[in-house]
N, C-alpha and C positions, 0 to 999 in steps of 0.2 A: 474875334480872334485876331493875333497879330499877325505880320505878314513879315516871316522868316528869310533872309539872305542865305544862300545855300552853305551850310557848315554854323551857321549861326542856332545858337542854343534858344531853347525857349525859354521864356522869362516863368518865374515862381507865381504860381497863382494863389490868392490870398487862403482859400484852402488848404493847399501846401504849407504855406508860410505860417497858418494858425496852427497848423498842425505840429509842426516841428517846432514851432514857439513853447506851443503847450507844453511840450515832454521836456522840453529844458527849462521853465519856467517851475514847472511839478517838482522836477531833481533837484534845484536849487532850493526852491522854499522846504524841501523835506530836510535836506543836507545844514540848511540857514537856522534853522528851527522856526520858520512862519507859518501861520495856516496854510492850507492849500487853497487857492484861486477858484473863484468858478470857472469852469470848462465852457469854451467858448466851444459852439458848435456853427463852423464857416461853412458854407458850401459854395460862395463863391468862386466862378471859374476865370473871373477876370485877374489877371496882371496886379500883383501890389507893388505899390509905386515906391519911392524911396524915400517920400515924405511921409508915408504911413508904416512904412517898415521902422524908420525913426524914431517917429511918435510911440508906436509899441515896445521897441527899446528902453528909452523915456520911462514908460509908465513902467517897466518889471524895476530900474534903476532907480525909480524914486520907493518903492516899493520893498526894496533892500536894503537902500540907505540905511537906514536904523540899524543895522548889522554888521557894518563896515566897523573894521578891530585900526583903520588909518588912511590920511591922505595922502596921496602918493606925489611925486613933483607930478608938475601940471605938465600934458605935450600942449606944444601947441599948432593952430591952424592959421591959415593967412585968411583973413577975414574978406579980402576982396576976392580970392580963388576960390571959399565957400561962397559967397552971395554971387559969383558966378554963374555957377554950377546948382545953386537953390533960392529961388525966386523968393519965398515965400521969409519972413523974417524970423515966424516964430520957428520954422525948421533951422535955419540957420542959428537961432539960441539955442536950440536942442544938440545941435549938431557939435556946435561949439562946448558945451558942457560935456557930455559923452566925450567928444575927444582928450579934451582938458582930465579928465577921472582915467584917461585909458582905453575906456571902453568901443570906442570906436577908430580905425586906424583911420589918421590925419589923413591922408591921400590915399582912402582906399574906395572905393566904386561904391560906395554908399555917400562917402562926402563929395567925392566929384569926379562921380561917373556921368560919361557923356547924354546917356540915356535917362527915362524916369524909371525904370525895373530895373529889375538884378534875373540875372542866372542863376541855373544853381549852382551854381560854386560859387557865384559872387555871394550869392544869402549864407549860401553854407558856411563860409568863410568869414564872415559878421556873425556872424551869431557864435560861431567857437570863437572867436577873437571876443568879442561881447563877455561868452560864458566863463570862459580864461580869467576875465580880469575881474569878475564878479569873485570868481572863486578866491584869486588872491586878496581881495579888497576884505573879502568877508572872514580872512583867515590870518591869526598871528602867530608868529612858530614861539615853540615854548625855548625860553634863552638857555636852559638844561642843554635842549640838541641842537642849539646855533649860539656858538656860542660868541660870536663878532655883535649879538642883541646887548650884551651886558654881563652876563650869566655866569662869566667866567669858567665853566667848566671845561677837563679837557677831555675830547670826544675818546684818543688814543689811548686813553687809560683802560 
């Protein structure tokens, strides 16, 4: 168990974190038209750290790809503020792509949070930000109802 500072949140434990992964991982491939995932069943009560929270990321992102209707400009991160803040190299290439697609905010407590967990509202907040940019990556509006795509039509008519 961690040892909490009074007013300080508990960290997501990887049962949590699988759990709420699942249900947005489920809605997505149904919504994407993918098969569904096998159901990971966690019971871990330990702390998921933020180079596994990443990695799972990662793996739903590469997962989807195939789906994506476009690439979006790139954000970018400061490379020495990520290797800062994530020791390990290949998280920092994970970390770096995901932010580059969108999917993860540059300077948000997943890329360089002073800790190795998140809270819940730090996971919560990644993971709709994550789901956010999946949804739009994986979605092209038809240029009938937008029509600044090409489509020329006029909506006011």
């Amino acid at each position: 168990m961690v040892a909490l500072l009074p007013g300080q949140a508990a960290p997501v434990t990887k049962a949590e974190a699988e759990a709420a992964i699942g249900k947005v991982d489920s809605a997505i491939r149904k919504v994407i038209g993918l098969p569904a995932a096998e159901a990971k069943k966690v019971t871990d009560s330990t702390p998921i750290s933020r180079a596994e929270f990443v990695k799972r990321l990662d793996s739903m992102f590469e997962s989807y790809r195939p789906k994506f209707q476009y690439t979006p400009r790139p954000f970018h991160t400061d490379p020495a503020v990520v290797a800062k803040f994530n020791q390990d190299p290949g998280v920092q290439k994970r970390i770096d792509k995901l932010a580059r697609w969108g999917c993860l905010a540059p300077v948000g407590p997943v890329v360089v949070g002073p800790g190795d967990t998140l809270t819940t509202s730090e996971f919560g907040d990644a993971l709709g930000y994550f789901m956010s940019q999946i949804a739009s990556l994986t979605y092209f509006a038809d240029p009938k109802w937008v029509p600044n795509l090409g489509g020329g039509g006029d909506l006011t008519k």
